[in-house]
C-alpha positions as CSV (number, residue, x, y, z in Angstrom):
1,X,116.0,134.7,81.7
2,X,115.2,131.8,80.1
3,X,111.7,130.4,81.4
4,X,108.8,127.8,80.2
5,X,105.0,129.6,80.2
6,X,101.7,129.4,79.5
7,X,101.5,131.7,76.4
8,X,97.8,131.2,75.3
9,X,95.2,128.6,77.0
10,X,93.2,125.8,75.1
11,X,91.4,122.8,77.0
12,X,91.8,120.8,73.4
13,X,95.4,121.4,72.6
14,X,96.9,122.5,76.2
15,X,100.7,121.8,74.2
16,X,99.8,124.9,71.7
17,X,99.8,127.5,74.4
18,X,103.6,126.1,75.8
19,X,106.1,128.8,75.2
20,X,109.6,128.3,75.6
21,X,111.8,131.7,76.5
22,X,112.9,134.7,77.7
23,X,110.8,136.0,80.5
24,X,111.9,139.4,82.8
25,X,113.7,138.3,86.0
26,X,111.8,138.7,89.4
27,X,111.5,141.6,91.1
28,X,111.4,140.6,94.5
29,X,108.8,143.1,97.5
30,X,110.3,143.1,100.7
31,X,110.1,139.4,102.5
32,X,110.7,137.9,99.7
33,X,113.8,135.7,98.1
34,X,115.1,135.0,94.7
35,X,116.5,131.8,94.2
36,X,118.4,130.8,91.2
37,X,117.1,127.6,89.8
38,X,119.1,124.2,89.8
39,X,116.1,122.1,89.0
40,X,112.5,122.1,88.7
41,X,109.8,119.0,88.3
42,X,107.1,118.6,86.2
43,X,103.5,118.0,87.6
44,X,99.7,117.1,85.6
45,X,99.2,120.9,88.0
46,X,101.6,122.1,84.6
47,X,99.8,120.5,82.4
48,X,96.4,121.7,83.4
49,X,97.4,124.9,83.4
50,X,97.5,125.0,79.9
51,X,93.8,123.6,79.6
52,X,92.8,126.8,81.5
53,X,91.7,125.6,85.1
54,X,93.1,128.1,87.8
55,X,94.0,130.7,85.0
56,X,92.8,133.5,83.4
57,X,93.5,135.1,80.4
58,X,94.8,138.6,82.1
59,X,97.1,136.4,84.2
60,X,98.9,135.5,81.0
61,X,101.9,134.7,80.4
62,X,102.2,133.1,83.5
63,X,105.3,130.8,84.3
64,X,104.7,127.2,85.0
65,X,106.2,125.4,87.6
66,X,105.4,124.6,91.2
67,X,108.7,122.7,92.4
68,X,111.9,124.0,92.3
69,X,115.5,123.7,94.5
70,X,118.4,125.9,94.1
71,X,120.3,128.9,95.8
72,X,119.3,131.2,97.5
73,X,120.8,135.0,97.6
74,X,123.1,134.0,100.8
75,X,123.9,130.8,98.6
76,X,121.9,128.3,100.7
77,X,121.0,125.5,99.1
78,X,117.2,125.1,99.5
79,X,114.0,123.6,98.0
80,X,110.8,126.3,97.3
81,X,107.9,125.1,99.6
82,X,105.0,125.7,97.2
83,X,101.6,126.7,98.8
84,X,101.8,130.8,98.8
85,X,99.6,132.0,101.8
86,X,99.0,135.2,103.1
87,X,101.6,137.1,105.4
88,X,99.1,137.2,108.4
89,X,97.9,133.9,107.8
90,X,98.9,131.5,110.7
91,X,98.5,127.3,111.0
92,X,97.9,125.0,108.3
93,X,98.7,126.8,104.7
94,X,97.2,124.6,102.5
95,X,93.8,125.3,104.6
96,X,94.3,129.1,104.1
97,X,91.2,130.0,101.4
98,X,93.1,133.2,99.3
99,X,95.9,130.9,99.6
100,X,97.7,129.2,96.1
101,X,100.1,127.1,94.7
102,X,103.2,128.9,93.0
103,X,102.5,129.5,89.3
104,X,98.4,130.0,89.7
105,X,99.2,133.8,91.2
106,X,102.6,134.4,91.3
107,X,105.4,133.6,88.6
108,X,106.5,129.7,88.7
109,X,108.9,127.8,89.0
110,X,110.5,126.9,85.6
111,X,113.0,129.5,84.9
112,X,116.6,130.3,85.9
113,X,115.4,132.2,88.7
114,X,112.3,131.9,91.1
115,X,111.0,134.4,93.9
116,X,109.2,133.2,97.0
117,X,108.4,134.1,100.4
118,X,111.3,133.7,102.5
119,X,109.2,131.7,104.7
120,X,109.0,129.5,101.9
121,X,112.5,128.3,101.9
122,X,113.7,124.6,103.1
123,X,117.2,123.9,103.7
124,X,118.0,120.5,101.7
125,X,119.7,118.2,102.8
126,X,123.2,117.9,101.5
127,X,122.6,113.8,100.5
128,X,119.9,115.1,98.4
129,X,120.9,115.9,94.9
130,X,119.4,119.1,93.3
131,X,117.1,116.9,90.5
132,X,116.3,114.8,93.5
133,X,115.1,117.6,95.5
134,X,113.0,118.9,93.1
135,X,110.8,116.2,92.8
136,X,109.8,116.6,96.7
137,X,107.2,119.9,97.2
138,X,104.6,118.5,95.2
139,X,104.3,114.6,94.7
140,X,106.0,113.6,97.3
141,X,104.3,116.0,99.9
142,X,101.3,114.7,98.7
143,X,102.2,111.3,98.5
144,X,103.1,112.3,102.6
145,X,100.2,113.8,103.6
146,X,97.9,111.7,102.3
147,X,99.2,108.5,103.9
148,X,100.2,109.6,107.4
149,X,98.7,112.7,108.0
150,X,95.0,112.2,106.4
151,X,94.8,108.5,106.3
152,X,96.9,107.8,109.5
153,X,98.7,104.7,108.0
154,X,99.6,102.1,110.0
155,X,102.5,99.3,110.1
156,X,100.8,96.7,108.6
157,X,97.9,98.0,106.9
158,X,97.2,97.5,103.5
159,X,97.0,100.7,100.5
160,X,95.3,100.9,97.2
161,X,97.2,103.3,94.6
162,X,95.7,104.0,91.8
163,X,97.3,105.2,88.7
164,X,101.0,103.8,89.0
165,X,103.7,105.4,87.6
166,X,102.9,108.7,88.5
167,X,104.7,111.0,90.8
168,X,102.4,110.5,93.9
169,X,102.4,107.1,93.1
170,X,106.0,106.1,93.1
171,X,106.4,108.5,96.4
172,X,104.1,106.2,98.1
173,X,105.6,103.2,97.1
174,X,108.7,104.3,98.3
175,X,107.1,105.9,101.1
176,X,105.4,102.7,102.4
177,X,108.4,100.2,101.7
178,X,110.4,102.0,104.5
179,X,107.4,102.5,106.6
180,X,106.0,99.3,107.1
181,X,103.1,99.4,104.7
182,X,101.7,96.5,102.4
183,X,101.5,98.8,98.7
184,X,99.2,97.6,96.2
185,X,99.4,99.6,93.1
186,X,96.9,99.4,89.8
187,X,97.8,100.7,85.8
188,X,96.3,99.4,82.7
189,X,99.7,99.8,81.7
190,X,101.7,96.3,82.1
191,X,105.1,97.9,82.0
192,X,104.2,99.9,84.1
193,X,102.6,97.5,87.2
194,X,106.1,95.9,86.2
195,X,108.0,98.8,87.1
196,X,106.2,99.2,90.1
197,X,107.2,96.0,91.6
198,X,110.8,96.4,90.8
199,X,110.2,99.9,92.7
200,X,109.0,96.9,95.5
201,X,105.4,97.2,95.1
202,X,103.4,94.1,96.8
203,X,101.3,93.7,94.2
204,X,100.1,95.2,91.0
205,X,96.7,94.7,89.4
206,X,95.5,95.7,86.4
207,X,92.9,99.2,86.3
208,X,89.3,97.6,87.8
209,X,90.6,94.0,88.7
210,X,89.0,92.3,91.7
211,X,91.8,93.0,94.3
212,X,92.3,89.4,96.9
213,X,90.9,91.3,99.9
214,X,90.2,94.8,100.7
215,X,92.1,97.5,101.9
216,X,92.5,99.7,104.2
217,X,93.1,103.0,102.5
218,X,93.1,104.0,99.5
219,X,95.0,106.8,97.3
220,X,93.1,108.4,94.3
221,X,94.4,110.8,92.4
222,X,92.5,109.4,88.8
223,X,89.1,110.5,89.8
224,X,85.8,108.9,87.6
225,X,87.7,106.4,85.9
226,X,88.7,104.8,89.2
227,X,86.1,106.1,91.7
228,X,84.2,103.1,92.0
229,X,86.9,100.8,92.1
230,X,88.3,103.1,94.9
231,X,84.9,103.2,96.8
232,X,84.6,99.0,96.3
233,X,87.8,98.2,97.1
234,X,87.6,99.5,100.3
235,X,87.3,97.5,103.9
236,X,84.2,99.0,106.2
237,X,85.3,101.6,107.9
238,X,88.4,102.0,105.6
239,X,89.4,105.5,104.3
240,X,89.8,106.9,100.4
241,X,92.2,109.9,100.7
242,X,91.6,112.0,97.0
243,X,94.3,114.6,96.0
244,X,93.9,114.5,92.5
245,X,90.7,113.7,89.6
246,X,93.2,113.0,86.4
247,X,90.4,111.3,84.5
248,X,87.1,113.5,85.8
249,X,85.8,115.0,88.9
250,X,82.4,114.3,88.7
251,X,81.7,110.2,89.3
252,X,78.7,109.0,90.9
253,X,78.8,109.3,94.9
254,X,77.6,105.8,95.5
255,X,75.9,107.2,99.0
256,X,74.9,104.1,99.8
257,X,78.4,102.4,100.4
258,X,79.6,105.0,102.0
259,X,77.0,104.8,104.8
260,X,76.4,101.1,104.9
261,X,80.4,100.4,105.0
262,X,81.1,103.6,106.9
263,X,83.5,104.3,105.0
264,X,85.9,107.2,105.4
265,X,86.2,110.1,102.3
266,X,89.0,112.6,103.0
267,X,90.2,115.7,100.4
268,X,94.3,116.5,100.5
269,X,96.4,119.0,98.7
270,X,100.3,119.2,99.0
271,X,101.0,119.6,102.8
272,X,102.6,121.9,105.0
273,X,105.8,123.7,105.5
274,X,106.5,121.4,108.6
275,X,105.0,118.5,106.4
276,X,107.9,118.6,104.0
277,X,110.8,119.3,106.7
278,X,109.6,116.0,108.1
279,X,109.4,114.4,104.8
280,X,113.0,115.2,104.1
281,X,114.0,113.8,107.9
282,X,112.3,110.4,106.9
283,X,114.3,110.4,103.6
284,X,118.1,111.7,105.3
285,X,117.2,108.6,108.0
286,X,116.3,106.0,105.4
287,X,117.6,106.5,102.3
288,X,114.8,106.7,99.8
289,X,115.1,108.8,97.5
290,X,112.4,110.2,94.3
291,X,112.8,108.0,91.0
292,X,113.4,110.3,88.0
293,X,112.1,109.1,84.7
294,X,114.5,111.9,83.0
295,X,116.3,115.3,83.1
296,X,115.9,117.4,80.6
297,X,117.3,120.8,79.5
298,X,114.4,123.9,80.1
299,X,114.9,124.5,76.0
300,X,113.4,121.2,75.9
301,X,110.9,121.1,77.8
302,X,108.4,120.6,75.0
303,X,109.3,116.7,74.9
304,X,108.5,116.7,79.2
305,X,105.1,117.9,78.3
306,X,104.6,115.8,76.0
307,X,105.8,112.4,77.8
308,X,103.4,113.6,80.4
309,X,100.6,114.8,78.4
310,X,101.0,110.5,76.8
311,X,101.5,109.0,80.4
312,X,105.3,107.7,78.7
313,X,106.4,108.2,82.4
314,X,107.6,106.1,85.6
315,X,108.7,108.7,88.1
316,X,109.7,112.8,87.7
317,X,110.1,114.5,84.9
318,X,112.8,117.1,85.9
319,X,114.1,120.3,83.9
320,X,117.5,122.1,84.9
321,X,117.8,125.3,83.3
């Protein structure tokens, strides 16, 4: 089958170690499903990969790819849930410690074909289109999780993204128009700050700017080059939610503002199982649905990489095999 993989590993050309081709076809153990690929997204997890975090050399060739819908063997249509835990593991998967995301263990998600726990299966929703769908398990979870399961977002309340035009930060645009949310959004990237307020974004600001008031939350997923900001921007008591570190994990702490403002530091990754079925509820009852920046064919999913590797993205990248 035809498949995209991390052939070799190099944290200063990540693109050199991209293969593009055939791959053997799963070989499912018993509780497990293979579905046949319709669409799969593209995520920075991808492109990491290919720097070497969360890899090893004996792991390779390891298939990229955390997000996928198809068919299932019964010819269900279904999106992959992506967190992998352990059979006897029971409650929150994400929290599970030998748990992983599909592709860092187990074979991902670009190909023509996918296995998974059967566990690990969604029904989507017929108004969903297969591209669409794709572009749900990761960014979108996140996107979910981190505003009304780790933040607790309110009607009304007011939340800093950083990094627009990414996939976590269009999901919470979207997410916070329907939901009653005031979405403030920061790029250094003009078009892009203008693409987010077409998206119906309250505001946009350039990366750093002094915002009109603080917040109440805030979403980072850029890490040092927007920590500070983050931490600053931030009403007392208010909470950062951090699923992500783009640009560095290692900024200062700034101890003191955290304890003089009380301030609120929570860590997210993906969600849950349960987490997505809700997510796709709130999208059948209102409509939203994932912006895709552009579908491309898996044979070219060098130019993806690429657009992603550049930040020459608003939205999902998506591959269809």
């Amino acid at each position: 089958m035809i498949a995209v993989y991390v052939r070799s590993i190099s944290a200063e050309d990540p693109l050199s170690g991209l293969g593009v081709g055939e791959r053997p076809d799963p070989d499912p153990p018993q509780g497990w499903a293979v579905v046949r690929v319709r669409a799969a997204a593209l995520n920075h997890h991808d492109l990491w990969a290919l720097r070497g975090p969360g890899l090893r050399e004996d792991q390779l060739p390891m298939i990229l790819g955390t997000d996928a819908a198809g068919v299932d063997e019964d010819g269900n249509e279904v999106i992959v849930h992506p967190v992998i835990s352990r059979d006897e593991w029971r409650g929150d998967e994400t929290l599970d410690p030998e748990g992983t995301l599909l592709s860092d263990l187990h074979q991902g998600a670009m190909a023509e074909r996918v296995m998974v726990p059967r566990r690990n299966l969604v029904p989507k929703p017929a108004g969903l289109s297969f591209e669409e769908a794709a572009c749900l398990p990761s960014a979108w979870l996140t996107a979910y999780r981190m505003l009304f399961v780790k933040a607790r977002a309110q009607p009304g309340q007011t939340v800093l993204v950083q990094g627009a035009g990414g996939g976590v930060a269009t999901a919470a645009i979207a997410l916070g128009r329907v939901t009653g949310l005031r979405i403030w959004v920061t790029s250094r990237d003009e078009s892009k700050r203008a693409r987010a307020l077409e998206q119906r974004a309250d505001q946009a600001f350039a990366t750093g700017a002094r915002l009109p008031e603080r917040v109440d939350v805030v979403l980072e997923t850029v890490g040092e080059a927007t920590w500070g900001h983050s931490l600053r921007s931030l009403r007392p008591g208010g909470t950062l939610v951090v699923a992500g570190a783009t640009s560095g994990f290692d900024p200062p702490a700034e101890l003191a503002r955290l304890f003089f403002l009380q301030l609120n530091v929570l860590g997210s990754k993906v969600g849950t199982r349960d987490e997505l079925v809700q997510l796709l509820r709130l999208l059948e009852d209102t409509g939203v649905r994932p912006v895709v920046d552009r579908v491309l064919p898996l044979a070219e999913a060098r130019a993806g990489f690429e657009a992603m590797a550049s930040g020459d993205l608003f939205g999902k990248i998506v591959f269809t095999p």
